[in-house]
ZAMARGU-4260 file (C-alpha; in steps of 0.2 Angstrom, whole numbers, plus 5000, padded with zeros to 4 digits):
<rodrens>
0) 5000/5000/5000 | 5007/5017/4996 | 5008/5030/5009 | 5000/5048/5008 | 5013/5063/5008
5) 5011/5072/5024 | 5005/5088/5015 | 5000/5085/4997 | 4996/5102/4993 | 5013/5110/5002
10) 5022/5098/4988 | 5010/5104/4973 | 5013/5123/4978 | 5033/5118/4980 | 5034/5108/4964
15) 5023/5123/4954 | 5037/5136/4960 | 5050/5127/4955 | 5042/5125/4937 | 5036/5144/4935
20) 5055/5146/4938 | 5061/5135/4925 | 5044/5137/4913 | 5034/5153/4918 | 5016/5150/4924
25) 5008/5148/4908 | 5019/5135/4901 | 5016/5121/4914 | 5001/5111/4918 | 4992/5100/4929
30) 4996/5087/4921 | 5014/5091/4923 | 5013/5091/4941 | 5001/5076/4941 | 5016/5065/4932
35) 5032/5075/4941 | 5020/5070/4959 | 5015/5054/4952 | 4998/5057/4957 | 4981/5061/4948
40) 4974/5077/4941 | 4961/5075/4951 | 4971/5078/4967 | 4978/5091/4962 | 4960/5100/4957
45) 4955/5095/4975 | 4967/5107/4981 | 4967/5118/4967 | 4951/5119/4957 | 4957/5131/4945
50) 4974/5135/4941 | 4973/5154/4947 | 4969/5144/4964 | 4986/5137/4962 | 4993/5153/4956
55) 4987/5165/4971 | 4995/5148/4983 | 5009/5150/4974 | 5010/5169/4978 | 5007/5166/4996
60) 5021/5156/4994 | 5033/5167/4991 | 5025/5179/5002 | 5028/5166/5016 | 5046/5165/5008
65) 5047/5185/5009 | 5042/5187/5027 | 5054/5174/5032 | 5069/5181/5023 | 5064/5198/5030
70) 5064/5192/5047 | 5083/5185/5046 | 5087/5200/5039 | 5079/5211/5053 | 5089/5201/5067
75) 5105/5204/5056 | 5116/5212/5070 | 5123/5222/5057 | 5119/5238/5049 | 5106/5242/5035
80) 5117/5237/5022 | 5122/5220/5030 | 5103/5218/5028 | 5102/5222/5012 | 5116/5212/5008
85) 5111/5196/5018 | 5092/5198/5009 | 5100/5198/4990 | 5110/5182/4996 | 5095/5175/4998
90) 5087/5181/4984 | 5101/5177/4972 | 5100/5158/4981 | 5079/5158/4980 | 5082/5164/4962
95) 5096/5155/4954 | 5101/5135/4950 | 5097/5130/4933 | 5088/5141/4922 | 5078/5147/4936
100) 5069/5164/4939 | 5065/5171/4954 | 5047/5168/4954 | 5040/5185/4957 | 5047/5190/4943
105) 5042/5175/4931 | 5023/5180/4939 | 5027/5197/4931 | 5031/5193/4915 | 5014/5185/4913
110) 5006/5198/4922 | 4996/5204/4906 | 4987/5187/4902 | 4983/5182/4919 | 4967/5184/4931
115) 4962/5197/4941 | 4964/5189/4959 | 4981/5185/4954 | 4987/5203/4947 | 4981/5208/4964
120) 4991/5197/4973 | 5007/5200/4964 | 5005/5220/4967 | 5006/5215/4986 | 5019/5204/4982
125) 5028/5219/4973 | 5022/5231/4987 | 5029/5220/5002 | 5044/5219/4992 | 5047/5235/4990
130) 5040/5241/5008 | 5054/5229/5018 | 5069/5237/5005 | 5061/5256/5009 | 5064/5251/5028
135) 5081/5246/5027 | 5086/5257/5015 | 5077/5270/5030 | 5085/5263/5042 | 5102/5268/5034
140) 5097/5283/5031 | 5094/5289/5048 | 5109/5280/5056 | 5118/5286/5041 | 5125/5272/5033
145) 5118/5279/5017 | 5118/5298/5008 | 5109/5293/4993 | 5097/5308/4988 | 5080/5309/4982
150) 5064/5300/4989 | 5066/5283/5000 | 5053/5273/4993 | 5059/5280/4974 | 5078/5273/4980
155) 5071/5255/4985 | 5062/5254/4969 | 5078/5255/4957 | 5085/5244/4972 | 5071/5231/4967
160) 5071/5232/4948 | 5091/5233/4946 | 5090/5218/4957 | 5077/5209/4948 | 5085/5214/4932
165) 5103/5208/4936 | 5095/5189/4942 | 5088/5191/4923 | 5106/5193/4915 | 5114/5181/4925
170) 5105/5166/4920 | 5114/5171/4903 | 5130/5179/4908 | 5132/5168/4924 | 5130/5175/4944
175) 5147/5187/4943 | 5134/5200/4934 | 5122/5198/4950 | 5136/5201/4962 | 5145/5217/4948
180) 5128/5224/4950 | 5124/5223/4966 | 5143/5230/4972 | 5135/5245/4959 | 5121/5247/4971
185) 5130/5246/4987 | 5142/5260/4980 | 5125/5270/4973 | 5118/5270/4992 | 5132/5278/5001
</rodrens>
């Protein structure tokens, strides 16, 4: 007799990230996860009755993943930018392996073709995001870690989008343009 997983639908959300990585979110399918799990489409629509069910999961996901990365970085003993830098780590780790994404960013390449209560989620995706960054980037502002000028929020945005843009160029050019870049932003900050 073959035993039940302990949580089915924690393994369908974590095999679904790994493939929007390595596929994008339109370009994998239930079936797809129902062969990779060795289990039926049927289980998987229990969970999941439609795909933006699994979608908005899979956002919650990374949500989850957000929080706890945010976390480690807030009980960083170091100063902003040891934050900063111990939350791209991660980032660069979540998004990288083979011809992976990160999968925020996958979700927002699609953005245009997928469903309403998914866009939603992925703005507060994008929103949380770009809230924790405003905070440290804050934070070494006031302590004086960083001079950068012009608007906080504004700062953590090109913060984000370099970021998200260097992950992009390294599956091609390999991790060294991550790490160029992100010694870029570090000498940006101050």
């Amino acid at each position: 007799m073959q035993t039940r997983p302990h949580n089915r639908k924690q393994q369908i959300v974590e095999l679904a990230i790994s493939l929007l990585q390595t596929r994008g979110f339109d370009s994998f399918s239930y079936q797809d996860l129902s062969r990779e799990l060795g289990i039926t489409k049927a289980s998987i629509h229990h969970h999941f009755p439609k795909k933006s069910d699994l979608g908005v999961a899979l956002c919650e996901a990374i949500l989850a993943w957000h929080e706890c990365e945010f976390n480690k970085a807030r009980r960083h003993s170091g100063g902003a930018m040891a934050q900063l830098t111990l939350y791209l780590n991660g980032l660069m780790s979540y998004a990288c392996g083979k011809d992976k994404i990160c999968p925020l960013s996958s979700l927002q390449g699609n953005i245009t073709m997928l469903p309403e209560e998914m866009r939603r989620a992925i703005k507060r995706l994008d929103e949380h995001e770009i809230d924790f960054i405003t905070e440290l980037l804050q934070c070494g502002r006031d302590n004086g870690e960083f001079t950068f000028s012009g608007n906080t929020r504004s700062q953590a945005t090109i913060v984000v989008l370099t970021c998200k843009g260097a992950l992009q160029y390294s599956r091609i050019h390999g991790s060294q343009v991550f790490d160029d870049t992100m010694k870029q932003i570090k000498i940006l900050l101050n």
